[in-house]
PLY file of the C-alpha trace (Angstrom):
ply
format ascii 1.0
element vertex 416
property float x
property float y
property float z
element edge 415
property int vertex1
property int vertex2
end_header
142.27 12.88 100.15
139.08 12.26 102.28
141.20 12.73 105.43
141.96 16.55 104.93
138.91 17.70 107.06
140.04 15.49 110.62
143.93 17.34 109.80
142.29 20.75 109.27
139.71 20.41 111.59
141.86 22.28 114.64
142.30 25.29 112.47
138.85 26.03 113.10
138.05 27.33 116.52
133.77 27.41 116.00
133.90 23.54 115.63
135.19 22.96 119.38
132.41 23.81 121.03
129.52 21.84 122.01
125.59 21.89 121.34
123.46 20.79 124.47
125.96 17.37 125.10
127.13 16.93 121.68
129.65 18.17 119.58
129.36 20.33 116.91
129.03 18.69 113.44
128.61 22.14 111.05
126.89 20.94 107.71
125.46 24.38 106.70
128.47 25.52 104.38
126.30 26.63 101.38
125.16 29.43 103.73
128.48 30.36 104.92
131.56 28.77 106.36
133.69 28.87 109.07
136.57 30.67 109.02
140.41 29.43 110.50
142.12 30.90 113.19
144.64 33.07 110.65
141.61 34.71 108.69
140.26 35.75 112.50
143.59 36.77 113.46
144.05 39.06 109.89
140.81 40.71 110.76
141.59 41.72 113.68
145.76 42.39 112.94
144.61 44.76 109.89
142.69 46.53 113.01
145.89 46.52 115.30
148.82 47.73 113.42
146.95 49.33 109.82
143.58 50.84 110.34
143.05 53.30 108.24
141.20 54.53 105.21
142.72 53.86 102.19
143.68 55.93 98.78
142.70 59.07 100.78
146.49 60.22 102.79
149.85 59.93 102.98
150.61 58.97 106.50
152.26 55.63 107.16
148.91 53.76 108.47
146.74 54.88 105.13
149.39 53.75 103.02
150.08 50.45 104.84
146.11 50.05 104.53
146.47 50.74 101.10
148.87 48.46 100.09
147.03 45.66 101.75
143.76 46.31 100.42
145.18 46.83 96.38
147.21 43.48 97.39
144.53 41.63 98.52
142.17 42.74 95.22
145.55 40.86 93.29
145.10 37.78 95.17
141.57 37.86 94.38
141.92 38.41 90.38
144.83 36.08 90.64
142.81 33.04 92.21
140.00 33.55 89.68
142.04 33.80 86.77
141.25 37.69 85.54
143.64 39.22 83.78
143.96 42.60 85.30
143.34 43.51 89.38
141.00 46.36 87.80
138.55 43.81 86.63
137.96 42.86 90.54
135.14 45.41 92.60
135.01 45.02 95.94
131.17 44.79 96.98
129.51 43.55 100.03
128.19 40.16 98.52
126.83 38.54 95.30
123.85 39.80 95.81
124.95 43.40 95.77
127.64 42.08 92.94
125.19 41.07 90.74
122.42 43.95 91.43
125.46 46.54 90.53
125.46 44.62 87.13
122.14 44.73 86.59
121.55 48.58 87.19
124.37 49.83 85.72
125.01 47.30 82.63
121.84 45.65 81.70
119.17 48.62 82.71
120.66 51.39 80.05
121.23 48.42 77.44
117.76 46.92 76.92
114.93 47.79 75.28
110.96 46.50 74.62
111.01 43.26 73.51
114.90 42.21 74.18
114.79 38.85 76.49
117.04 37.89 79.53
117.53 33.92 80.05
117.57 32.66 83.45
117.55 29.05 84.53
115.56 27.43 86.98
118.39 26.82 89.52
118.79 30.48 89.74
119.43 31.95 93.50
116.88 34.80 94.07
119.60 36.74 94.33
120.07 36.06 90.46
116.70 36.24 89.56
114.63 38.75 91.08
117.14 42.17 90.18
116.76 40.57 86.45
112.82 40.70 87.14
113.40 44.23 88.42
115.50 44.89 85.20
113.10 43.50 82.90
109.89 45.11 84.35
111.94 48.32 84.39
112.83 48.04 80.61
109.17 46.20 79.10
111.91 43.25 78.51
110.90 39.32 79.28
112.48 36.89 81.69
112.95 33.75 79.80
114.03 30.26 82.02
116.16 27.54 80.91
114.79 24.16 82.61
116.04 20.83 84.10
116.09 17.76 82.91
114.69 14.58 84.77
118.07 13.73 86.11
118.37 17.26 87.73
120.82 19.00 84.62
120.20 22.06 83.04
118.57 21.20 79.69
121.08 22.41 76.68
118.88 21.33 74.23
116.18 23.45 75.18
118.51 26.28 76.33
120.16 26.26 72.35
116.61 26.86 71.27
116.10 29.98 74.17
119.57 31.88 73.50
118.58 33.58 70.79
118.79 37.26 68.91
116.48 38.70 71.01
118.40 37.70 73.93
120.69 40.27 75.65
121.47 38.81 78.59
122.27 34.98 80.21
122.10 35.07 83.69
123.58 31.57 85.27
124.12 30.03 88.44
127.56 27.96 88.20
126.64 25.45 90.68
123.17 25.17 92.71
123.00 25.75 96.17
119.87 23.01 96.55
121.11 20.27 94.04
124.59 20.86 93.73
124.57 20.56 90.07
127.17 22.16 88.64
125.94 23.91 85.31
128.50 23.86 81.62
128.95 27.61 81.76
131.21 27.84 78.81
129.08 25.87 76.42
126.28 28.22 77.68
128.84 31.04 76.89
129.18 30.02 73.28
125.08 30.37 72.41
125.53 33.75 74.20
128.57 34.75 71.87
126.52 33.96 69.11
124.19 36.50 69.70
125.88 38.81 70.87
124.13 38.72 74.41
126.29 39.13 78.40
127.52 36.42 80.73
126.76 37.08 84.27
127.72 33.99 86.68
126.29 33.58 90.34
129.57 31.82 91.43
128.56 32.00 94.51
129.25 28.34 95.49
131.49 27.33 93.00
134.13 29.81 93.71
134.64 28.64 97.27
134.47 24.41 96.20
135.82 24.00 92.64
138.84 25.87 90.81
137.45 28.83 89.15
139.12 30.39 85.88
136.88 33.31 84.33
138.09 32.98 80.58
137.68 29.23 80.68
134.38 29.86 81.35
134.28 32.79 79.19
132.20 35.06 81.12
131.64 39.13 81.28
130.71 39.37 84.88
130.59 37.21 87.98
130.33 37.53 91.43
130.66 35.49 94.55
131.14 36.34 98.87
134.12 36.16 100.70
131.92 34.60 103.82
131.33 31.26 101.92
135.00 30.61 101.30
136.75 30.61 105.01
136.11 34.87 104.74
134.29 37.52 106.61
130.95 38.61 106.13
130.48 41.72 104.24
132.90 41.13 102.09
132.25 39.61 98.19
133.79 40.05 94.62
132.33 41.44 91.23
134.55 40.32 88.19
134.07 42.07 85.03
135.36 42.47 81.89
137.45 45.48 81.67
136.17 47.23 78.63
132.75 46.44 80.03
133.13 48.14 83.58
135.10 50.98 81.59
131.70 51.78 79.51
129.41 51.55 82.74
128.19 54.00 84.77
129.07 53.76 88.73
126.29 52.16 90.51
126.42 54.29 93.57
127.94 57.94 94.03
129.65 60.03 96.56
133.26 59.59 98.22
136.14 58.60 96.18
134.72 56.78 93.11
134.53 60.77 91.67
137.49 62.42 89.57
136.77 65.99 89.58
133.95 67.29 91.47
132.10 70.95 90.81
128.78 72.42 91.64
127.29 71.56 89.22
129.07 68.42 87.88
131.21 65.34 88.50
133.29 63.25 86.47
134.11 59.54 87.50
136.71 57.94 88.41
138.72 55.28 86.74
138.26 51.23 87.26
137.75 49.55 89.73
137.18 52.64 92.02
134.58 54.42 90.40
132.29 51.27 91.46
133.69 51.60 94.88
131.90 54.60 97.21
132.88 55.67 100.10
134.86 53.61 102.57
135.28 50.18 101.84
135.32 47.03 103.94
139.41 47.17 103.87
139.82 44.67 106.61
137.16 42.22 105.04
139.31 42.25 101.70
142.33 41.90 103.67
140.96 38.95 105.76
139.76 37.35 102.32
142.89 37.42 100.90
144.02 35.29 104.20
141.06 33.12 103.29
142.54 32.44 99.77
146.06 31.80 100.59
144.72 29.05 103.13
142.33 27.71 100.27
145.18 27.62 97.93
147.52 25.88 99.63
145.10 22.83 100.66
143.95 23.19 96.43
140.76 23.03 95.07
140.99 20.46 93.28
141.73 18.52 96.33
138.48 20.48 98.25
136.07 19.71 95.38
137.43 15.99 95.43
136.71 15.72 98.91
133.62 17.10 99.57
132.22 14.61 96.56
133.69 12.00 98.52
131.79 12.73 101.98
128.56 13.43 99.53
128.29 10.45 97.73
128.84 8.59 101.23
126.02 10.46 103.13
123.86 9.64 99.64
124.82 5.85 100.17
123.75 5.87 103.52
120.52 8.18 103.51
119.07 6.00 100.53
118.66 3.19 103.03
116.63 5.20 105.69
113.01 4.58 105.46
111.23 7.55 104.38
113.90 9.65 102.78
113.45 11.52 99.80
116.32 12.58 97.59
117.16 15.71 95.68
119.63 14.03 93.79
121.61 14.60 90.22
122.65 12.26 88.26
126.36 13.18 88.05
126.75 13.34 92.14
125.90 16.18 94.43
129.23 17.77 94.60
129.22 18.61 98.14
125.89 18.94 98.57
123.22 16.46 99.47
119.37 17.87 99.61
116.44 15.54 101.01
113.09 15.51 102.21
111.43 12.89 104.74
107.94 11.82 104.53
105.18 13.39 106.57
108.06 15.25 108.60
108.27 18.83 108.14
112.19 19.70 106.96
112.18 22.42 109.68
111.51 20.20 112.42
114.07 17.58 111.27
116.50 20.49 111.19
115.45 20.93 114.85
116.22 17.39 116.06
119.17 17.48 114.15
120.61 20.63 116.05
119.01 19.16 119.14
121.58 16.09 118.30
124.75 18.98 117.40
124.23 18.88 113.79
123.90 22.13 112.21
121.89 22.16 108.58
119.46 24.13 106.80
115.98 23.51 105.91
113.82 25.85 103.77
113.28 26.73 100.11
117.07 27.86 100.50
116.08 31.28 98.82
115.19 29.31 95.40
111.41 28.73 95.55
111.18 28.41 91.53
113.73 25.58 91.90
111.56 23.64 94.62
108.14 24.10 92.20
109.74 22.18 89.48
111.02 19.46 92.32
107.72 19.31 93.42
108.14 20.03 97.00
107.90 23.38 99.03
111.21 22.69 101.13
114.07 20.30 101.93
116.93 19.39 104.59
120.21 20.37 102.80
123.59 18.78 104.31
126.62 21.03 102.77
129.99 20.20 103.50
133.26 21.66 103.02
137.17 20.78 103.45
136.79 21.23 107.87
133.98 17.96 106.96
135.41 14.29 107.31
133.47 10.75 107.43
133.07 11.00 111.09
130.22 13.77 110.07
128.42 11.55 107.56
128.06 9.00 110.59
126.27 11.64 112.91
124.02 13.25 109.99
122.87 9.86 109.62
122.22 8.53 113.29
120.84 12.21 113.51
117.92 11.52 111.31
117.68 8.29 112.61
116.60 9.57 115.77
114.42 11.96 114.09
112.29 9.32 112.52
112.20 7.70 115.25
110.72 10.40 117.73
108.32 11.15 114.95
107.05 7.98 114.76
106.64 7.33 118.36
104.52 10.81 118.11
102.20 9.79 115.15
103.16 12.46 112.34
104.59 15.74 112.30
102.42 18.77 111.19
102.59 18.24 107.13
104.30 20.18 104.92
102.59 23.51 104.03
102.01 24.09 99.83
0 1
1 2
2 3
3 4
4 5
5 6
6 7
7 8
8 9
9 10
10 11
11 12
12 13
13 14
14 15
15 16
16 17
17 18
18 19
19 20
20 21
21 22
22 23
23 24
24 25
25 26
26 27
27 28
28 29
29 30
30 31
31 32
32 33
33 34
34 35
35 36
36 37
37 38
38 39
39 40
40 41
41 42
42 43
43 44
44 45
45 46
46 47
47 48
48 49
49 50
50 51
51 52
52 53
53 54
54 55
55 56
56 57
57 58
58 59
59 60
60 61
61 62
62 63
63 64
64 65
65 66
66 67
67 68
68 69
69 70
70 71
71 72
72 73
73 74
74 75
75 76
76 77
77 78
78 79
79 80
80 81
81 82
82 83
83 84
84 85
85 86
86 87
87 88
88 89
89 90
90 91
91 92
92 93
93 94
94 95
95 96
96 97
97 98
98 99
99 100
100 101
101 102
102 103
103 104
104 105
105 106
106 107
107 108
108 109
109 110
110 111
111 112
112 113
113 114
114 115
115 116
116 117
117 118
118 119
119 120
120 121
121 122
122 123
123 124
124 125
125 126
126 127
127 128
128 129
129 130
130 131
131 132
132 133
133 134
134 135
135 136
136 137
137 138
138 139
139 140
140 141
141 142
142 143
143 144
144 145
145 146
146 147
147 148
148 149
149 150
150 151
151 152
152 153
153 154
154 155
155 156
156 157
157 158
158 159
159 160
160 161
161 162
162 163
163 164
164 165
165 166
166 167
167 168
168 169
169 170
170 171
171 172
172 173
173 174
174 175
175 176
176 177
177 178
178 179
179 180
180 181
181 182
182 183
183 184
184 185
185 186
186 187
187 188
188 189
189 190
190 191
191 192
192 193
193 194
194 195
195 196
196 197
197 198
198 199
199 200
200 201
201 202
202 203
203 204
204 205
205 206
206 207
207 208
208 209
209 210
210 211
211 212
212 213
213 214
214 215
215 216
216 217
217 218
218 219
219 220
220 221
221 222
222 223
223 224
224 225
225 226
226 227
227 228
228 229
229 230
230 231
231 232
232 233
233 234
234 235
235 236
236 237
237 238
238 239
239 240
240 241
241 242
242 243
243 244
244 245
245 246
246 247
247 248
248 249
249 250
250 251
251 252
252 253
253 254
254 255
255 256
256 257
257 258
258 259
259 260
260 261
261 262
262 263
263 264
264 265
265 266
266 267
267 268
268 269
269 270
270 271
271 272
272 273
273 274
274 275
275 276
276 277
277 278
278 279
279 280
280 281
281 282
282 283
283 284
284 285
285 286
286 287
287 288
288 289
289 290
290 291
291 292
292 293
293 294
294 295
295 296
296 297
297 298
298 299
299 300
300 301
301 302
302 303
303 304
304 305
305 306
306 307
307 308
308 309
309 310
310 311
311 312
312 313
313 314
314 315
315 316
316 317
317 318
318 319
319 320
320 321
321 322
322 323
323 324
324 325
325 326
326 327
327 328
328 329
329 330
330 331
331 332
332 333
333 334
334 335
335 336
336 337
337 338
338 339
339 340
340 341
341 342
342 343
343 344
344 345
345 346
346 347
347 348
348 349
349 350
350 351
351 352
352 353
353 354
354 355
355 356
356 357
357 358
358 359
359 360
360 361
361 362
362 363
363 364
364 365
365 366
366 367
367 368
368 369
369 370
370 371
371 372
372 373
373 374
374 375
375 376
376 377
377 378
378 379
379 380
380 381
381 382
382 383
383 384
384 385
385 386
386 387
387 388
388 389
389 390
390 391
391 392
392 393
393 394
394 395
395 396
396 397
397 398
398 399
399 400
400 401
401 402
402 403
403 404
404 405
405 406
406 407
407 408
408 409
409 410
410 411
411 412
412 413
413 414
414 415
C-alpha cells in the first residue's frame, strides 16, 4: 500500500527535475498537485484534434467538443456519487463554486435575524462570501469550535444548529489540521431545521472517496487542480430541485433560453449557471485526472497518505523544537508544525534551498491559527506521487534548518 507513490512516481514529469543539487521532494499538495503525463497529454490532445466551442454548431469539431465536455461532467457526477450529470456546474474553482451558492441561493433566502453556522476550520474561501452574505442580508455568522484534541465540537455545534439557522457551511477536511469533519451527522441537525448543506470539499474530494448522499449534502464544491487536474477548472454539486429554483449567477452567452429587448428567459440545468465559453479542455483534462485516480482507488490514496503522515509525525516529534498541529485521530495526509523562535517562512526557505517544496503561512485560514494560538505554520501535504523516501528528506531538511539557525543565534520572531 505505502509503495504506490515510488511505482507512480514516473507518471509525473514535474518531480524529475532538480532544485539547486537536489531533487525535487513536492510536499505542497493541499495547494495543488501535480498532474501525470496523460492529464498533460488530454489538455493538449482536446487542443489538437477537438477545439471548439461547445453546444453552439453542428460541425464535426463542436460536436466532438461537445461530447467530451457533457462526458467528462458524467465522470465527474459519477465519481462523486450525484445522481444526475445536471447536478454537476462547471466553475473555475471552489471558491467561485461556493460564491455562486452564496449569491444566488443563500442571498434571496435570508432575512434579519436568520443565522449561518460556520466552523472554525473554515477556508476563507468558505467564510468570507458567507460574511458578505450575511452583512448583505442583516443575518449573523455563527462558528462551530474545536475541541482540545483538534475535532470539531458536536456538542456545542447541536446546541448552534438551530431554527434560526438557514444555512451550515462546512469544510469536509481542513487544509491546516487535516481533520476530517462528520458531515452527515452535521447534516442531520441541519435537516432538523430545515437549514442548507454547503461542503468545501476541497481536499477531501481529491484524498478520500467522496459520495454526496452519504453525506447528505445540498451543495458542494471542490477544484480539479488539487486532484492530478488543470487549473481553472473546479466542480459545484447541487441538488437538482435546488439549482432548478435558483437564479443564474452570471448572465450573457448560452446560459439564456429566449432572448428579447427587453427580456430573457434562462436556460435549463446545469447550463443556465454556465456563461459564456467554458473551460472545455480543463473539464476534459479532469475527467483524465479521475479515471487515473480511480483506477489507483481512493481508498488505497487516503490509506497511503495516512501512512507517510503518521511516519513524518513519528519522526518530527523527536526534533528539538518542533511544535505540532496535530489531531487526535491522525493527520490524514497532512502534517502542520511550527519550530521555536524560527519563523515558518524561513524554514520553508531552507527547506526549498534543500529541494523540498512546502508551504508556510496562515494557509488562507487565519481564524483557524487564532484558536491554535499561533500566527503561521510549516504544512507538509502529501499525496499518492509521495513515498517514505520523502518523509526521510522533510526530516533531514529541518534538521539542517535548526541547525543553521542555531549556529546564527535566532531567526527574526514570529510577527502577532
Amino acid at each position: 500500500m505505502a509503495g504506490i507513490g515510488k511505482s507512480l512516481r514516473p507518471d509525473f514529469p514535474i518531480l524529475e527535475q532538480k532544485i539547486g543539487r537536489n531533487s525535487l521532494v513536492y510536499l505542497d499538495n493541499a495547494a495543488t498537485s501535480q498532474k501525470p503525463r496523460v492529464v498533460t497529454e488530454s489538455l493538449a490532445n482536446f487542443y489538437q484534434i477537438a477545439n471548439s466551442n461547445v453546444h453552439r454548431s453542428v460541425h464535426t469539431l463542436a460536436e466532438r467538443a461537445t461530447d467530451l465536455y457533457e462526458r467528462a461532467r458524467e465522470k465527474v457526477a459519477e465519481f462523486i456519487g450525484a445522481e444526475h450529470p445536471s447536478e454537476i456546474i462547471f466553475v473555475r474553482n471552489t471558491t467561485e463554486a461556493i460564491n455562486l451558492v452564496a449569491y444566488a441561493f443563500a442571498r434571496s433566502r435570508l432575512a434579519p435575524g436568520d443565522e449561518i453556522v460556520v466552523t472554525v476550520l473554515n477556508h476563507h474561501s468558505n467564510l468570507v462570501p458567507w460574511q458578505q452574505a450575511a452583512a448583505q442580508s442583516d443575518a449573523k455568522v455563527r462558528a462551530i469550535p474545536l475541541t482540545r484534541d483538534l475535532q470539531l465540537d458536536m456538542r456545542t455545534a447541536a446546541s448552534i444548529i438551530g431554527p434560526r439557522t438557514k444555512i451550515v457551511a462546512i469544510t469536509h477536511k481542513s487544509n491546516v489540521t487535516g481533520t476530517i469533519v462528520d458531515v452527515a451527522a452535521l447534516s442531520r441537525m441541519a435537516r432538523q431545521v430545515g437549514a442548507a448543506v454547503v461542503i468545501d470539499a476541497a481536499q477531501s474530494v481529491p484524498h478520500l472517496p467522496v459520495d454526496v448522499h452519504q453525506l447528505d449534502c445540498d451543495f458542494l464544491a471542490f477544484s480539479g487542480h488539487k486532484m492530478l487536474g488543470p487549473m481553472g477548472i473546479g466542480v459545484l454539486y447541487g441538488r437538482r430541485e435546488l439549482l432548478e429554483q435558483m437564479p443564474p449567477f452570471m448572465t450573457g452567452g448560452e446560459m439564456v433560453l429566449e432572448v428579447e429587448l427587453e427580456t430573457a428567459t434562462w436556460n435549463d440545468i446545469p447550463l443556465k449557471f454556465e456563461a459564456g465559453t467554458p473551460n472545455v479542455a480543463g473539464a476534459v483534462a479532469l475527467a483524465t485526472a479521475i479515471d487515473y485516480l480511480s483506477a489507483v482507488g481512493m481508498q488505497t490514496i487516503a490509506e497511503h497518505e495516512k501512512v507517510l503522515a503518521d511516519a513524518a509525525w513519528k519522526r518530527l516529534e523527536k526534533i528539538e523544537g518542533i511544535q505540532c498541529v496535530k489531531p487526535s485521530l491522525g493527520s490524514n495526509g497532512i502534517v502542520s508544525f511550527s519550530m521555536t523562535d524560527i519563523h515558518p517562512h524561513d524554514v520553508a526557505t531552507i527547506l526549498d534551498s534543500e529541494g523540498v517544496a512546502v508551504r508556510a503561512g496562515h494557509h488562507c485560514a487565519q481564524p483557524l491559527h487564532k484558536v491554535l494560538g499561533v500566527p503561521a505554520t510549516v504544512r507538509a501535504s502529501f499525496y499518492l506521487y509521495n513515498d517514505h523516501d520523502d518523509v526521510d528528506r522533510l526530516v533531514d531538511a529541518l534538521r539542517t534548518a535548526r541547525q543553521f539557525f542555531h549556529k546564527r543565534g535566532r531567526s527574526r520572531e514570529v510577527p502577532l
